[in-house]
C-alpha positions in Angstrom: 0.0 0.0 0.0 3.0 2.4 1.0 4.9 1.8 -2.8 0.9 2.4 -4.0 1.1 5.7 -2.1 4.2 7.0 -3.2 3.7 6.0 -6.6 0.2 7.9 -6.7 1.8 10.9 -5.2 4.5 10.5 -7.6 2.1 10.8 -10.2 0.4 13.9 -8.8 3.7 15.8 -8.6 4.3 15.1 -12.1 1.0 15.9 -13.1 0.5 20.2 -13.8 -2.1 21.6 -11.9 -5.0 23.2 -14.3 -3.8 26.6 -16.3 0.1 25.5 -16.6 1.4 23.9 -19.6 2.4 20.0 -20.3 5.7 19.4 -20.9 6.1 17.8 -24.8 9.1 17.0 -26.9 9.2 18.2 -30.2 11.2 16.0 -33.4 11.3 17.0 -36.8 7.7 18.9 -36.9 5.9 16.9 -34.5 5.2 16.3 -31.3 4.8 12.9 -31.5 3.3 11.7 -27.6 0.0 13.1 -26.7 0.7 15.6 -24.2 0.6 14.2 -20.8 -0.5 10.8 -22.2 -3.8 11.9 -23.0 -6.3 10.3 -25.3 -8.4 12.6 -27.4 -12.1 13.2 -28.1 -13.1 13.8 -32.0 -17.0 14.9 -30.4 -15.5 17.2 -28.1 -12.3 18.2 -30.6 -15.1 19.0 -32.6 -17.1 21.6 -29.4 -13.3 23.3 -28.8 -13.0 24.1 -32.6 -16.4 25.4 -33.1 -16.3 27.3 -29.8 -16.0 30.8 -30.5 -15.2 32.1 -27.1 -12.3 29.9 -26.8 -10.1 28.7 -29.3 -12.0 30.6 -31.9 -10.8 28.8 -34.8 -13.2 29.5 -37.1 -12.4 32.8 -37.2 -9.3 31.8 -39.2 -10.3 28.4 -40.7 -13.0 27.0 -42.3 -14.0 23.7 -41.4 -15.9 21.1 -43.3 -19.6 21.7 -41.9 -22.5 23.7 -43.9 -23.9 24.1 -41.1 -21.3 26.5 -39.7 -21.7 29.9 -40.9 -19.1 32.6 -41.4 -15.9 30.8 -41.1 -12.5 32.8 -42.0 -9.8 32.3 -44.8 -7.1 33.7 -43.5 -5.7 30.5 -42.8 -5.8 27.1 -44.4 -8.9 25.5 -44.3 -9.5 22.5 -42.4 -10.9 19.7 -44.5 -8.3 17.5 -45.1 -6.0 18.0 -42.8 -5.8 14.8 -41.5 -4.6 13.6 -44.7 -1.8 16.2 -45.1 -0.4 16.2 -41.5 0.3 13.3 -39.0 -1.5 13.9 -35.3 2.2 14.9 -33.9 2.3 17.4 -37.0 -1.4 18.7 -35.6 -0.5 18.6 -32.2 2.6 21.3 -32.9 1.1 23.2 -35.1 -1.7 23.4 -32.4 0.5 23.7 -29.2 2.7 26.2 -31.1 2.4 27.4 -34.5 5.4 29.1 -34.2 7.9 26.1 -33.4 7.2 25.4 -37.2 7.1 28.8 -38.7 8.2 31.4 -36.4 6.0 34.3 -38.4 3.2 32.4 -37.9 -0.1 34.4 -37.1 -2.0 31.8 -35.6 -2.0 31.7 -31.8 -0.2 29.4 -29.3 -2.8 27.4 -27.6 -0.9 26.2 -25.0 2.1 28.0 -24.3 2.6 30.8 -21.8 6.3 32.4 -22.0 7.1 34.8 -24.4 3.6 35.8 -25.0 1.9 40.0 -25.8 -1.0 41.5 -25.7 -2.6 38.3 -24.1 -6.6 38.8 -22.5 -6.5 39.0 -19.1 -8.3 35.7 -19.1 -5.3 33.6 -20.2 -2.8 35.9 -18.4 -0.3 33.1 -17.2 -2.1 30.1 -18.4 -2.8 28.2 -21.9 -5.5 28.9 -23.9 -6.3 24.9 -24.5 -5.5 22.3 -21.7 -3.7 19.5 -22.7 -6.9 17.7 -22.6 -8.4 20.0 -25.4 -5.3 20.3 -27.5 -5.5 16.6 -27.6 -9.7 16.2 -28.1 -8.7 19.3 -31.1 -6.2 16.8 -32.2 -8.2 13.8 -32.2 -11.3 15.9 -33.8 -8.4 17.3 -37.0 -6.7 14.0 -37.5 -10.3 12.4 -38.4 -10.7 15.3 -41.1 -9.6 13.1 -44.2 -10.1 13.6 -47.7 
């Protein structure tokens, strides 16, 4: 019961308390793990992406849905994009578009450091917990040509 214990609170320490960011590893253009081990959601991928108080990525992208109604173009659209890019591919551009492409417009979704102008509501925490950027990641990876 004691290893049980320690191994539980073990796990805790390791584990970041709500609003900080997961540690991830990123090869090549990918971060390949899920963050924190996490398996995604494609249904509630699907409620981050369309949430326009949150990630707002419809504002930007246009997703494969007639029933969504003014959707941006000022980045790629969506449809597809599981075809193109592997989930670790996702999961970067996702985490941190700028890893890939340091001009990048799009936002960082979970990263804190570094950041401007940021809304008082994410002052010093991610936009996306791990467990959304990996629902989001689930939800993308299932959009296949």
């Amino acid at each position: 019961m004691r290893a049980a214990g320690l191994l539980l609170l073990g796990l805790c320490a390791a584990w970041p308390a709500a609003g900080q960011v997961a540690p991830f590893v990123v090869t090549d253009d990918a971060i390949a793990a899920p963050l924190l081990g996490l398996a995604g959601d494609r249904a509630r991928g699907a409620a981050v992406v369309r949430n326009r108080e949150t990630a707002n990525c419809l504002i930007c992208h246009a997703i494969p849905d007639p029933r969504e109604r003014f959707m941006g173009d000022v980045g790629p659209p969506l449809a597809g994009v599981g075809s193109r890019l592997t989930p670790g591919q996702i999961r970067l551009r996702v985490v941190d578009p700028t890893l890939v492409n340091p001009a990048s417009v799009m936002p960082a979704y979970h990263r804190v450091a570094g950041l401007v102008n940021v809304d008082a509501r994410y002052s010093g925490r991610p936009v996306l917990t791990a467990q959304e950027i990996e629902d989001v990641v689930a939800y993308l990876s299932g959009l296949e040509e």
